[in-house]
N, C-alpha and C positions, 0 to 999 in steps of 0.2 A: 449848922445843918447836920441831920444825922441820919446818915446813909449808905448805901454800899457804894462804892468809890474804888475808879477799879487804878491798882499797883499800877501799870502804865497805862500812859494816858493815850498811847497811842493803839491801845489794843482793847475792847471793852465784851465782857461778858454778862448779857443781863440788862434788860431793859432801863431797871430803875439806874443800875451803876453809869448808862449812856444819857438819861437824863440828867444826872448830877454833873459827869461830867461835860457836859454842853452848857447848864445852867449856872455852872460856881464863876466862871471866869465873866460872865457878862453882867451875874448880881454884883462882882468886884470892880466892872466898869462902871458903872451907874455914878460911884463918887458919896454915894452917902449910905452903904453896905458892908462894914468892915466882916467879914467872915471866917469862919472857923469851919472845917468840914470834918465831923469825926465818924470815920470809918469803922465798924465794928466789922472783925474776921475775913479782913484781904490784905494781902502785903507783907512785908516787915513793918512790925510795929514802931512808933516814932513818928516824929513832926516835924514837916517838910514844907515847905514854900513855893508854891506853885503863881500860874499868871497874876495876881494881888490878892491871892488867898494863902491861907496856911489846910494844911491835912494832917490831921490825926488819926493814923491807922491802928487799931487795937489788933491784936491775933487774936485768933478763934480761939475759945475759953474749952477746956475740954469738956468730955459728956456729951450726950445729945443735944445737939443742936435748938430742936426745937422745944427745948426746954431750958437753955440758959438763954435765948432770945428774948426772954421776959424775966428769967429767975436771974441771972448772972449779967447780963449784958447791960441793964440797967442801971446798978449801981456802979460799972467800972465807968460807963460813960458820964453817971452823974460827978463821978471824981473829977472827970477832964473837964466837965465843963464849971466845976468851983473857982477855978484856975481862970475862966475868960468872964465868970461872971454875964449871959449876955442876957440880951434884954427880950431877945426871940430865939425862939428853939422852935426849928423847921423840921420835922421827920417824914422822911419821907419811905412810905413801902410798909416798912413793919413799927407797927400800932402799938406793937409789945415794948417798944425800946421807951417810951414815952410815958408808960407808969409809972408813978413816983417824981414824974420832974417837977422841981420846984421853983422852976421861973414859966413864965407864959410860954406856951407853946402851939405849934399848931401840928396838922396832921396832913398831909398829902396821900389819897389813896391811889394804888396803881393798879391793882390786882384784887382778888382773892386768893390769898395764900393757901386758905382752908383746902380748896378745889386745887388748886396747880399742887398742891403737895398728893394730891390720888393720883395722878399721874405721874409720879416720879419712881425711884428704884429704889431699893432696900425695905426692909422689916416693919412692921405696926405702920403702916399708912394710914389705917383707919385713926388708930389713937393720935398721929402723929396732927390729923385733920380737924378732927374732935378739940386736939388742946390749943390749936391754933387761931379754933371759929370764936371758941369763949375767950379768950384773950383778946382779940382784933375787936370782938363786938364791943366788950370792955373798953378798950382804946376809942372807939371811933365815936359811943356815947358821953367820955367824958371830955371832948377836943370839942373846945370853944369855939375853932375855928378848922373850916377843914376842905382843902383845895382837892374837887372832882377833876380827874383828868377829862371823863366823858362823863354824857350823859346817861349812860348804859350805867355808872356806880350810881349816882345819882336816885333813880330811879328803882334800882336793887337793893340799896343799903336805907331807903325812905324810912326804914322805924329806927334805924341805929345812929342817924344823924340826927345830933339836936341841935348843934352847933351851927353857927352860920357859913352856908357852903360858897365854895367862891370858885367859880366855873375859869378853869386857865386850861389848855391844852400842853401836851407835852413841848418841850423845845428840840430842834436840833441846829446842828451847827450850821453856821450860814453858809460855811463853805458847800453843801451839798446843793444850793440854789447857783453856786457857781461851776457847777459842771459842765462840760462842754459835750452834748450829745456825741456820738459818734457806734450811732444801733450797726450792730452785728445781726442781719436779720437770722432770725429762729435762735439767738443765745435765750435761754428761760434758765431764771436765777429765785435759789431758793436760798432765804437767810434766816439762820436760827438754828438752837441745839438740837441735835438731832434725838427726838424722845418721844412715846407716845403720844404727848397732848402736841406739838406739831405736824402731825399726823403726814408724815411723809412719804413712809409707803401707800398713803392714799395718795398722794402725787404723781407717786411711781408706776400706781398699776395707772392715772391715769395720762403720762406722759408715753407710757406704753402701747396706748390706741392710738395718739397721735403720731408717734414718731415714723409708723410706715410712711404718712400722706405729705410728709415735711422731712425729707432727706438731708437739710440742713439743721435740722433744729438739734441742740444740745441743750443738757440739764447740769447747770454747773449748783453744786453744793457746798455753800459757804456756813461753816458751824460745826461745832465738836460735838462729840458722843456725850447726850446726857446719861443714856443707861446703855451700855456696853451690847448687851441683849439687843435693846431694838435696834441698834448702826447696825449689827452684822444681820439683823435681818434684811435688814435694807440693799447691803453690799453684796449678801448671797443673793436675794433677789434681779438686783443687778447681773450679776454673774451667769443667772441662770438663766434668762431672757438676752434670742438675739438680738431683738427690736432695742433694748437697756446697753449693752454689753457696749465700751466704748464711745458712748452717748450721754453717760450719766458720768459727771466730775465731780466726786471729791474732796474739799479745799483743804478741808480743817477749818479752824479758826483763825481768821482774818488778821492782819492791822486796819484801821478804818481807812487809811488811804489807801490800800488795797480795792473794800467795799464799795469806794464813790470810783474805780476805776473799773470794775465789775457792774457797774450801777448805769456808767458811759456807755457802754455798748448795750445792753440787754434789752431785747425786744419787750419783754414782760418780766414783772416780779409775779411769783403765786405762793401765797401762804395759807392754806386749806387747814386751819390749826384746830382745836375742838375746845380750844381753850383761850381767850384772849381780851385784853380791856382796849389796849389803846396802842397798838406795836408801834416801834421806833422807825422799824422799816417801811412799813405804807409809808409812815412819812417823808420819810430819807428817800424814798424809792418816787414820792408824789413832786420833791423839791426837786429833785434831777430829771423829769418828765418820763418816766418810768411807768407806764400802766401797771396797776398794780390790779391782780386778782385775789381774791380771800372769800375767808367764809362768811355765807348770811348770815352772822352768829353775832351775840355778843356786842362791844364797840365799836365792831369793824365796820355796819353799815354809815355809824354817825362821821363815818371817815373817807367812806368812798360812795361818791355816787353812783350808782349803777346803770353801766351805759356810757356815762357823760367824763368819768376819770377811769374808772375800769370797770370790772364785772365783779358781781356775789356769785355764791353757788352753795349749795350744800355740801357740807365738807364730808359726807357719810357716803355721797352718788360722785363715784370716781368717772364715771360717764357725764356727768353736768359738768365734772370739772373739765374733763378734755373737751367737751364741749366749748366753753367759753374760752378754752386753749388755742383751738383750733380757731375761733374767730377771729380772733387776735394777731395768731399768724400768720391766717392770710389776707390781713387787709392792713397794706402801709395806711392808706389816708386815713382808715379809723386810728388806726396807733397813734399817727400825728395829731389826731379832736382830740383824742386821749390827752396825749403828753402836755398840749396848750393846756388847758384849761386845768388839770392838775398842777401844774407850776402855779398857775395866777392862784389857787387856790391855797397851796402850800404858803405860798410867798404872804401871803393876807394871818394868815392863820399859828404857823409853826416856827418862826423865827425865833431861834434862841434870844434875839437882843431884844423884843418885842414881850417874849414871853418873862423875861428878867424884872422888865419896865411892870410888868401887871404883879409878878412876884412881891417887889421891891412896897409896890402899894401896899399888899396885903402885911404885908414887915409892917410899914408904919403904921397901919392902924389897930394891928396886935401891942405894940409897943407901946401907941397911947393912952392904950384902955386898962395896960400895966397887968 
């Protein structure tokens, strides 16, 4: 498997790295999946032996990033994997690592890279978007085989898929279906980098109408600064609002057992992002009876019913979103139709040991067709 795979395993940045990590150790259970996980650009480089897998972390190659993701990244990875000889080659996230491999491979898509890279910080966005679109399209036409997280890729990528697509959902760890409620009424928990495209201070201005009518409710902020620029906008913004000021927490970046203990108490999760395919945290947030709120956008409806496990809204009317805040708030018995039927949903749907089982198939029948 060749993925981002994050240095510890108890601390994870980045959707695709918390799939991988929930997904390696239960394709290692299964009993007929020997694996290799090579990590391009997280860690000390070196190979390591984790739950009945091995990891190989490469370091980040110098230069721009998104130009040795396809131009450099590729041949250092095809070196490691001369060495395991394997018979499947899983990539997952970036399209680009996958050109030139010369055993059967497949293609796991999470994202559109093209798009979350205009949202990010630093110089040539544009070009960096541009070199990213034709590359991925590249990849994702020539992958024989190629696992939709949602139906929202599906759907969006329909000319660039020729390959046979194989509909699996993300996994997370089972331990998040072992939580043990215990709501803190009015905690509202928001997880993820803090950047543009999760569009926070739309959260902020609209946790700011509600926080007068709910003298209990707190906004706790679990996730580091993706662009330095918009955290302190965020945190001045706080600062400068009395209704914010002492109301809004903080965390940084988590340990995951931190998150499932942040996860226990919260009245609601709200992720109003502008960007998103398939978040870890709806799920994480859906497995531990968490009402989750997000935007009408993107993946997120084919994730949340609306109504029946949490609320949509537009992520651009900060008013729609303290709307469905405020409904949330103040009604225990809906939060509890909420959390029921979210779990049963979760529990059917997102189990890492489940989702390994449907992986592990698509292994074999890549493997037979050579």
């Amino acid at each position: 498997m060749v993925t981002p795979f994050p240095a510890d395993s108890s601390r994870i940045v980045g959707g695709v790295a918390g799939v991988a990590r929930y997904l390696a150790p239960q394709l290692a259970a299964t009993g007929d999946v020997e694996l290799l996980v090579v990590a391009p650009g997280a860690g000390p480089p070196g190979l390591r032996e984790q739950q009945g897998f091995r990891v190989c972390h490469l370091a980040r190659p110098p230069g721009p990033g998104f130009l040795s993701y396809w131009a450099l990244e590729p041949r250092r990875i095809r070196r490691v994997l001369e060495d395991f000889r394997p018979q499947v080659v899983h990539v997952q996230g970036a399209g680009g690592w996958a050109l030139g491999c010369p055993y059967p491979w497949l293609l796991t898509i999470h994202g559109l890279g093209e798009r979350d890279v205009l949202y990010s910080d630093g110089p040539l966005r544009g070009l960096r978007s541009a070199v990213m679109a034709r590359v991925e399209a590249r990849a994702r036409r020539r992958a024989t085989d190629v696992i939709c997280i949602s139906p929202y890729i599906t759907e969006l990528l329909a000319d660039q898929l020729r390959g046979r697509v194989w509909d699996i959902e993300n996994p997370i760890d089972d331990r998040f279906f072992e939580i043990e409620r215990r709501e803190i009424p009015g905690r509202i928990l928001f997880v993820g980098r803090i950047g543009p495209r999760k569009n926070l201070l739309g959260l902020l201005e609209a946790f700011e109408q509600v926080a007068p009518r709910y003298p209990e409710a707190e906004l706790h902020v679990a996730g580091d600064a993706e662009t330095q620029a918009y955290d302190g906008a965020c945190r001045a913004r706080v600062e400068a609002s009395a209704a914010l000021k002492g109301r809004v927490h903080f965390l940084g970046s988590l340990p995951i057992e931190r998150v499932r203990e942040l996860l226990a108490g919260a009245s609601a999760l709200v992720l109003p992002s502008f960007q998103e395919t398939a978040p870890l945290v709806i799920e994480e947030a859906m497995a531990a009876g968490v009402p989750a709120l997000a935007s009408r956008a993107f993946g997120i409806p084919y994730m949340i019913e609306d109504g029946a496990t949490g609320f949509l809204f537009d992520p651009q009317r900060p008013d729609e979103i303290a709307e469905k805040l405020a409904r949330v708030l103040g009604d225990a018995p809906l939060r509890d139709r909420l959390s029921e039927r979210s779990r049963r949903i979760a529990d059917d749907r997102f189990r890492a040991s489940r989702v390994a089982q449907r992986t592990a198939e698509v292994y074999r029948e890549v493997a037979a067709r050579g």
